[in-house]
N, C-alpha and C positions, 0 to 999 in steps of 0.2 A: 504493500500500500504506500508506504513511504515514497519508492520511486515514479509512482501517478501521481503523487501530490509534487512531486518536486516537479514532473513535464507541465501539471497544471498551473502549476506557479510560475516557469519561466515560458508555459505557454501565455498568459496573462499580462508577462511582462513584455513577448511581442507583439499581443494586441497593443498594451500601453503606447512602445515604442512607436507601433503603425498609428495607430489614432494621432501622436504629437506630431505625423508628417514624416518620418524618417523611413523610409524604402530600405526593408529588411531584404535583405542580401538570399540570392534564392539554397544555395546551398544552408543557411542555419535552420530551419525548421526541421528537416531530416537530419541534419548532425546533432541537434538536441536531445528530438527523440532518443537517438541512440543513447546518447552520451548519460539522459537522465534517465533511462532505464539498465545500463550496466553501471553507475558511478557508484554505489556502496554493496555490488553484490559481493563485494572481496569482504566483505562482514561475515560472508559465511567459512573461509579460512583463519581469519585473523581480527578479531576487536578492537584492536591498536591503533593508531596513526596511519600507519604503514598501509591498510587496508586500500588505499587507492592505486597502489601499485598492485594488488593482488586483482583490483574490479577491471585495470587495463590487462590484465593476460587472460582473465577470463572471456574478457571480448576477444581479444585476440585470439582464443581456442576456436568461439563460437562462428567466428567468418573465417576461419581456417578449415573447420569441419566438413570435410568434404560430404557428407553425411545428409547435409541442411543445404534445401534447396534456396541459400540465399546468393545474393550477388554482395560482392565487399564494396566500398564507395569508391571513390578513386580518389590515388593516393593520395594526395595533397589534404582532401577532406577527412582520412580517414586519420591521417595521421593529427590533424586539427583534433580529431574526435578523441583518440587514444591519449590525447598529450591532456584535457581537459578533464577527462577521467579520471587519472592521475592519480593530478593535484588539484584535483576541485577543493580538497581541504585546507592546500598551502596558502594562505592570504599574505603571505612575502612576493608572492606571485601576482596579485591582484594587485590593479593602477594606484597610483595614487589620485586623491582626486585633481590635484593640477595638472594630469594625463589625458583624462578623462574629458573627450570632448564633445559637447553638446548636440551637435551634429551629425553625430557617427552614431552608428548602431556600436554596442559594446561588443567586444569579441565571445565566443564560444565558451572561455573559460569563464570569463566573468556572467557570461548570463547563467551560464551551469550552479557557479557557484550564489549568485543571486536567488536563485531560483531552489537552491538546498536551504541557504541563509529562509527564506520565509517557510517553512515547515519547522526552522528554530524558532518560532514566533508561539505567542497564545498560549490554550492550554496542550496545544500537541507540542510546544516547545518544551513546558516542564516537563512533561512526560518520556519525551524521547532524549533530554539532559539526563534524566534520571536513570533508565532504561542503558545508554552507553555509558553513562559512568560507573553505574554498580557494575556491568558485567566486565568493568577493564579491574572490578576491584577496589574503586576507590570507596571510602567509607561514607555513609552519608553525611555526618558531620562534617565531611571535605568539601560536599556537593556544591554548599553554598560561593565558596571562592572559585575552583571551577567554573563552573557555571558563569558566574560573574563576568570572569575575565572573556569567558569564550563568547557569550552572546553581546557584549559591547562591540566585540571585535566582529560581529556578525554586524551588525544595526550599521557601526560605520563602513562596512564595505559596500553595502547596500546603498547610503547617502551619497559614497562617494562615486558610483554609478549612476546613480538613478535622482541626482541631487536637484536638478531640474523639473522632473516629477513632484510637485511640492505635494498635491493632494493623496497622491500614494505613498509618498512618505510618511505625510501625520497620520495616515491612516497605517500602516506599518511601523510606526514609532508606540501607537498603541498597544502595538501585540508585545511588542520589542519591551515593554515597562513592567508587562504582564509576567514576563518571563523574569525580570530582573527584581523587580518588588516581590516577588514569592518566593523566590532565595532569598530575600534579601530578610523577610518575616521569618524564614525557615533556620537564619542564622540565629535570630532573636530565641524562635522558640528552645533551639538546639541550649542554648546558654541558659533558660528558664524552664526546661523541662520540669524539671522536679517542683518549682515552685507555682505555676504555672503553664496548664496543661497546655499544649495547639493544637488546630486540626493538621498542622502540614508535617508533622513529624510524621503523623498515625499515616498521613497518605502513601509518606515515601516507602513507611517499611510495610505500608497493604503491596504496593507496586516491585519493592526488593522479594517480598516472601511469593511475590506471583510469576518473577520473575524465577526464584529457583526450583516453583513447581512446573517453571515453563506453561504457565497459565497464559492466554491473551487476552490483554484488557481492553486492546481495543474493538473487542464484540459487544453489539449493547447487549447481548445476554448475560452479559458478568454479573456475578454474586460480589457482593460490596460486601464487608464483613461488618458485626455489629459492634458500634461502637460510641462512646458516648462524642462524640463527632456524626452523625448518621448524616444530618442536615448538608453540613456542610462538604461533607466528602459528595454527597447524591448531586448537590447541586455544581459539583467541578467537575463532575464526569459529565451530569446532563450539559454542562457548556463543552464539556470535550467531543462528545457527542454532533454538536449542533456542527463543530466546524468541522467535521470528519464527513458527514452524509449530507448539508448543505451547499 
């Protein structure tokens, strides 16, 4: 699901593009595709960093495969596609914004990575912060700085794209707060547990202990567990919910 919502995101963001007058290049619509539906299947060898070299061989098997009646791109595109794959994760690789020019459609890697950056957003943002950092191992109580530092570093890649977009931004600055103020409560309650209960501590370890029953939570069939939190965990999923099937 993750890699649909990332093509619908940087598909979104070629409408954007097209709507402000900018004549999207004909080759990027098919190198995206690609590109956002292999960019984190290397998740299924390695959890780590590293994973985006693992999501480029994997492509690289699948149009190898003599097996699979597809056609490869041609070269020039294809290696566009492989190289964005990557390092969709590296943002030392993404423009800076005095790069970044108004008039241009952005390249393949930055819309790839643009378009992962908004599925870090809202509540599938806490969720999916969560989700990769417990299974790299990091403790929750880490979650909060993590998290931190990684989705700032998201939000500004994003403005530094897409800065001329101002209404997609405040509107993606929203999600972007969502994700950052509920680490940011989550650090509080970590430090006040005992004196003062939260709902966000109880969420992360319903989502750690479902995580090591290999549960999926994001079925709206899930069993929520009972807790004196009911309200408010029901009502994070029902907004997890909205943005997931809306």
């Amino acid at each position: 699901m993750h890699h649909a919502r990332v093509w619908y995101g940087a598909r979104s963001l070629l409408l954007q593009l097209d709507r402000s007058g900018l004549p999207i290049p004909e080759p990027i619509p098919e190198q995206l595709i690609i590109a956002a539906f292999f960019h984190d299947t290397g998740l299924t060898r390695t959890s780590g960093e590293e994973h985006g070299r693992e999501s480029r061989l994997l492509c690289e098997e699948f149009f190898n495969d003599r097996t699979l009646s597809v056609n490869q791109p041609e070269k020039e595109s294809y290696n566009a596609i492989l190289h964005a794959i990557e390092h969709h994760d590296d943002k030392s690789l993404k423009p800076a914004a005095s790069d970044v020019r108004s008039s241009e459609v952005p390249d393949l890697l930055s819309l790839l990575s643009a378009g992962d950056d908004l599925d870090a957003f809202g509540n599938m943002g806490i969720y999916r912060y969560a989700e990769i950092y417990l299974l790299r191992g990091i403790k929750p109580e880490q979650l909060p700085l993590e998290v931190s530092k990684n989705v700032r570093n998201r939000f500004d890649n994003l403005t530094s794209i897409f800065r001329e977009q101002e209404e997609f931004i405040r509107t993606q600055e929203g999600r972007y707060r969502r994700v950052y103020d509920f680490y940011l409560r989550l650090s509080a309650a970590f430090a006040s547990r005992d004196e003062k209960p939260s709902w966000e501590p109880v969420l992360i370890d319903f989502i750690r202990d479902c995580l090591l029953q290999q549960v999926n939570l994001l079925k709206p069939d899930r069993v929520l567990p009972r807790t004196e939190f009911d309200n408010e965990i029901l009502e994070w999923f029902s907004d997890l919910d909205a943005e997931i099937w809306n």
